[in-house]
C-alpha positions, 0 to 999 in steps of 0.5 A, a space after each residue: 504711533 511709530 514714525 513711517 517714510 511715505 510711498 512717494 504717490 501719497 508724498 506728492 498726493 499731499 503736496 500737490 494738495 498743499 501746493 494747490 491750496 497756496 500757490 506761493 509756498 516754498 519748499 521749507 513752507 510744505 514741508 512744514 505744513 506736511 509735518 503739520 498735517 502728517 506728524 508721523 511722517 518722515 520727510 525730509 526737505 531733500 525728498 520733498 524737493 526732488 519730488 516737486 522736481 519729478 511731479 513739475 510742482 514749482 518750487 518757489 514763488 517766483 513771480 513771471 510776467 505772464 500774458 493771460 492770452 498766451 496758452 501755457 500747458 500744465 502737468 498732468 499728474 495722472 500720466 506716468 512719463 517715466 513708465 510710458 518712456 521706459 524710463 528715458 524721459 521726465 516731464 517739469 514744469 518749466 515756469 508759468 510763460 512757458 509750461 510743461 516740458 519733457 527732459 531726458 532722465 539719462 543720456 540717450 544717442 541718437 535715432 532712439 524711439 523715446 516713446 510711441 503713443 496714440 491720441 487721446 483725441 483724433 480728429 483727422 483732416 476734412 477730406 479724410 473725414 469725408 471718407 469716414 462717412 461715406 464708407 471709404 475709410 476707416 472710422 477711427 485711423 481714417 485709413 482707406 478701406 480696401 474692400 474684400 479685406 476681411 477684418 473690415 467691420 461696420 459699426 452695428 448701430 448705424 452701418 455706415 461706419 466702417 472700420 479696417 479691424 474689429 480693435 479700431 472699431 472697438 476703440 471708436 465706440 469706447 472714445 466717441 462713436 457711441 454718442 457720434 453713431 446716427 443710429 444711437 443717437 440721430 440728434 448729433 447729424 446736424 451737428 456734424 452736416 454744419 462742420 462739414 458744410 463750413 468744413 471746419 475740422 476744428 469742430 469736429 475736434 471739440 466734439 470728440 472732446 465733449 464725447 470723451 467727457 460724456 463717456 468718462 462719466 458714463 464709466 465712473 465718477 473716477 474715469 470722468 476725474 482723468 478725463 477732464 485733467 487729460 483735457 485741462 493739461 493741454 495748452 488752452 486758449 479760446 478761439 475767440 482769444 486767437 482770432 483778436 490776435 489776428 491769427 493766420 486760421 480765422 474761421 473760413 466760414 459763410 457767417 459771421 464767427 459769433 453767429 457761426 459760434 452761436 450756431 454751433 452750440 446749439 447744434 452741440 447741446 442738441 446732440 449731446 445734453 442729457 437726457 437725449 430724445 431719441 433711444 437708438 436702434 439697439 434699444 437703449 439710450 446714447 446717455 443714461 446717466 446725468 453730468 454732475 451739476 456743476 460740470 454740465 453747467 459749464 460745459 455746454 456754454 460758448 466759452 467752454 466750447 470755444 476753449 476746446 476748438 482752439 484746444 485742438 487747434 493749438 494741439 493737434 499733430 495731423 489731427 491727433 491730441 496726444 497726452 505726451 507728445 503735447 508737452 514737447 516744446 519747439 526748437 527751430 533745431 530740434 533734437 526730436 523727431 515726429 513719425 507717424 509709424 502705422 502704414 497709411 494712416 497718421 493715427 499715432 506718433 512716435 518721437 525719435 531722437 535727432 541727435 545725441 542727447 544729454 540728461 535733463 536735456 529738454 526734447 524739443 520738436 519743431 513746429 514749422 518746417 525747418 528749412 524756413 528761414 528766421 522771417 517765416 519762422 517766426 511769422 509762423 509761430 506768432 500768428 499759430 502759436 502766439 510766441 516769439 521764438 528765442 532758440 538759439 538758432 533764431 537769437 545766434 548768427 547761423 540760420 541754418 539748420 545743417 544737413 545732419 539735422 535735416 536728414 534726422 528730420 526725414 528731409 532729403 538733402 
């Protein structure tokens, strides 16, 4: 056959697969094994190296000192950074202490919109959710309902749900209310009485977790494969992981945590595992079809279920998970900004830039309030996010922040 130059999808499909298979081969040592597997193929080490680049593929084996108990984020190949950016940002993989990270793919000025995105998962604050169940404020982006407006809408299964357009509602149901719906599925509401009664948000951030899976695998086998690699993407580290670290969240619960724990599971299997008991109003069941075995066996254990409460709870900005947004890291000088641009909600972000930026300049927000000082910094961020800070700003002389900074921020100085 006539030698052919690879469309760069199959080029990094193949070496994310070789990678995958031996963590520790350099650039040299898959290029070797790509003419070795694809000898029509003409690669050359350059390519291969910008690729890896481009994908976040490390490209040697260079060995860090890495503790297990420290959540580090991962690429997520599925997500087109450069064509949800427009072409302003590239996601990396930094190293195996730190994770993923975006950078700027061009220089880019000041107050420019880097991207806007809605969660992948949303979980709003306890009181908001409150107001989701009684009726006062929408079941998706938790604005408050202001009766008499006419694109309000009530889910047609339960009728208690109500949502402020016919496109929250609809993508509720196609995310997570199928399942969460009292009137498909009634085995779910002692679920969801037992996060609430500990008011425990966290829970009811993992739930949305388990019901994105269940409906990923209600769609197809290949909408259940992104699902899941949207979900391991995230930095992840089990609840029980933080608490030993005498994180500054513990469970504010009336039980012990283990008991707590235990209880939830039970609750959760209950409400979710195939095949459900009961068939909903509209005559068919919440689930008609099966997990793979494999994948249920694991997902409904205590371990799995305390990754995904202290997944949301290391990822969540204003209770939302957001596939790009999660892969910024912190900088107590930031050159980013979070905004949240929809009127009396905060389902969704946009990330603006603070400042002029350079390219490949990593984007980096921060994750306290920038007017703290060094001591409360870093106690925030170790007891939150378990790592200590090293920025300039925390390692330099000068502590504070600047008035520019400040005002980029949104604070008034």
């Amino acid at each position: 056959m006539a030698p052919i130059t690879p469309e760069a999808p199959a080029l990094t499909a193949l070496i994310t697969k070789i990678k995958e298979a031996e963590p520790g081969l350099g650039i040299k040592k898959v290029l070797s094994q790509i003419q070795a597997q694809e000898p029509t193929w003409l690669v050359s080490e350059k390519r291969v190296k910008k690729l890896m680049s481009e994908a976040g593929i490390a490209t040697a084996a260079v060995e860090l000192e890495v503790d297990e108990s420290v959540p580090v984020s991962h690429i997520d190949t599925t997500v087109d950074v450069g064509t949800l950016t427009s072409g302003l940002v590239k996601a990396k993989m930094i190293n195996k202490v730190i994770g993923k990270g975006l950078f700027a793919a061009q220089d880019i000025p000041k107050d420019t919109v880097l991207f806007t995105e809605f969660p992948f998962i949303y979980a709003p604050p306890m009181k908001r959710f409150n107001m989701i169940l009684s009726g006062d404020a929408c079941g998706l982006c938790a604005r408050s309902i202001k009766f008499g407006n006419v694109l309000i809408c009530a889910c047609p299964a339960c009728s208690r749900i109500k949502y402020c357009t016919k496109a929250c509602r609809e993508t509720a149901w196609n995310s997570f209310h199928r399942i969460e719906c009292l009137g498909m599925n009634p085995n779910i509401k002692e679920y969801i009485n037992h996060a609430v009664e500990e008011d425990w948000m966290a829970a009811i951030g993992a739930l949305r977790c388990y019901e994105r899976i269940l409906i990923a695998n209600e769609t197809s086998p290949e909408e259940l494969d992104s699902v899941i690699k949207h979900l391991d993407a995230f930095a992840t580290i089990s609840q029980e992981e933080r608490q030993k670290k005498d994180t500054a969240w513990d469970m504010m619960g009336s039980v012990p945590a283990h008991a707590m724990w235990d209880k939830s599971v039970a609750l959760l299997i209950k409400g979710l595992k195939f095949p459900l008991k009961t068939v909903g109003k509209a005559g068919v069941p919440a689930l008609t079809k099966p997990l793979p075995k494999e994948l249920e066996e694991t997902l409904f254990t205590k371990d799995t279920f305390l990754k995904f409460v202290g997944r949301y709870n290391l990822n969540n900005q204003a209770g939302g998970m957001y596939l790009l947004h999660a892969s910024l890291n912190h900088a107590c000088m930031p050159n980013t900004a979070v905004d949240h641009p929809a009127a009396g909600t905060n389902y969704g972000v946009s990330i603006r830039l603070a400042r002029d930026v350079k390219r490949d300049e990593q984007l980096q927000i921060t994750y306290c309030n920038p007017m703290w000082k060094k001591d409360a910094r870093q106690e925030h961020l170790r007891t939150e996010y378990l790592f200590t800070c090293k920025c300039k700003r925390c390692t330099g002389s000068d502590d504070t922040p600047g008035d520019d900074l400040l005002r980029a921020l949104g604070f008034n100085v």
